[in-house]
C-alpha positions in Angstrom: 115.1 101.4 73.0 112.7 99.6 71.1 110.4 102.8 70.4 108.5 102.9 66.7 107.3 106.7 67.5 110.1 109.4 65.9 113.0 109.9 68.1 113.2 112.4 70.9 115.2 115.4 69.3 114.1 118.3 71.9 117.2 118.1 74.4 114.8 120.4 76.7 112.6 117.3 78.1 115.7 115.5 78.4 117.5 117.9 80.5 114.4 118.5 82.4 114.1 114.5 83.3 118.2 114.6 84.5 117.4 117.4 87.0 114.0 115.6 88.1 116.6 112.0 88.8 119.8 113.7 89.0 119.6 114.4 93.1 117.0 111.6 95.0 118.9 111.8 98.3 117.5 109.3 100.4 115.2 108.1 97.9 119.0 106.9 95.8 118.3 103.8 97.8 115.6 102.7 95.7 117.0 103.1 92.4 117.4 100.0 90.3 120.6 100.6 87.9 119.1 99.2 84.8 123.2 99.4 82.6 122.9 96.7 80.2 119.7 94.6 81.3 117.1 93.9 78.4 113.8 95.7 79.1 111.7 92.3 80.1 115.2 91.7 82.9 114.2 95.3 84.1 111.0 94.3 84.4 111.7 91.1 86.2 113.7 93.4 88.6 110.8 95.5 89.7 108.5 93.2 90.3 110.9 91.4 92.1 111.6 94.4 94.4 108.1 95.5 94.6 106.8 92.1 96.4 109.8 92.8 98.8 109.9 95.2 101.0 113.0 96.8 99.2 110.8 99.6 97.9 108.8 100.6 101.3 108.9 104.1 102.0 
């Protein structure tokens, strides 16, 4: 959100990052939903979850 570079106009990356995350089966567990948390409280959240064992595969 806070990105300086020019904005990402090619929908093409975009589309190809929604299939890569768009079907995780079992790994869907180890998704953080990230709606409405400041970049430094996402942060916080993985590091958080990666000294637990929350992220162990």
């Amino acid at each position: 959100m806070a990105r300086d570079a020019p904005q990402l106009t090619d929908v093409e990356p975009l589309k190809g990052m929604y299939g890569a995350f768009a079907g995780l089966g079992e790994l869907e567990r180890h998704v953080i939903d990230t709606t409405g948390q400041a970049a430094d409280e996402t942060a916080d959240a993985v590091r958080r979850r990666g000294c637990s064992a929350a992220f162990a595969l």
